[in-house]
C-alpha positions in Angstrom: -21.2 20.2 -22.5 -19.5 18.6 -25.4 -18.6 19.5 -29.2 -22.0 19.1 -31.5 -19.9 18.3 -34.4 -18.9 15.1 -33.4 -21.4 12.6 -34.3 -21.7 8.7 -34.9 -18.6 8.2 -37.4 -16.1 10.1 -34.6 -17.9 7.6 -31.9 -17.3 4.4 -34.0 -13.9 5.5 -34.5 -13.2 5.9 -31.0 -14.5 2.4 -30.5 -12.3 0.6 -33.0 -9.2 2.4 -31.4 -10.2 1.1 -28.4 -10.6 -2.3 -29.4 -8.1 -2.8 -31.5 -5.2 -1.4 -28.7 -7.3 -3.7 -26.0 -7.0 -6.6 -29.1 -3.2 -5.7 -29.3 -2.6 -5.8 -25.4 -4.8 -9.2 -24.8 -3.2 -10.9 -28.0 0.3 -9.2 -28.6 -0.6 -8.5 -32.0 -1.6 -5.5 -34.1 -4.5 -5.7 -36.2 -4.6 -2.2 -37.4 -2.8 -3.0 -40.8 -5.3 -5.9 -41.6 -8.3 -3.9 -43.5 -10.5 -6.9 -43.4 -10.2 -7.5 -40.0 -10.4 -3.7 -38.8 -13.5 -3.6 -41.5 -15.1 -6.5 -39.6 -14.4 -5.0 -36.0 -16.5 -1.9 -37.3 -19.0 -3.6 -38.6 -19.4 -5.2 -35.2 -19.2 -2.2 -33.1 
């Protein structure tokens, strides 16, 4: 059971979410307006 239309893109999304709020809560700062460093934090997941 699940939605077929989610794919890779939604999943990798999900994951920089993830990582960026448990980034946020570890380091008390917010990442998510800094393009190069959410670009690099894809790139890595």
């Amino acid at each position: 059971a699940g939605d077929t239309h989610l794919g890779g893109e939604d999943f990798d999304n999900r994951m920089v979410n993830h990582f960026t709020q448990e980034f946020k809560r570890k380091h008390k700062k917010d990442i998510s307006d800094n393009k190069r460093a959410v670009r690099r934090l894809r790139t890595a997941c």
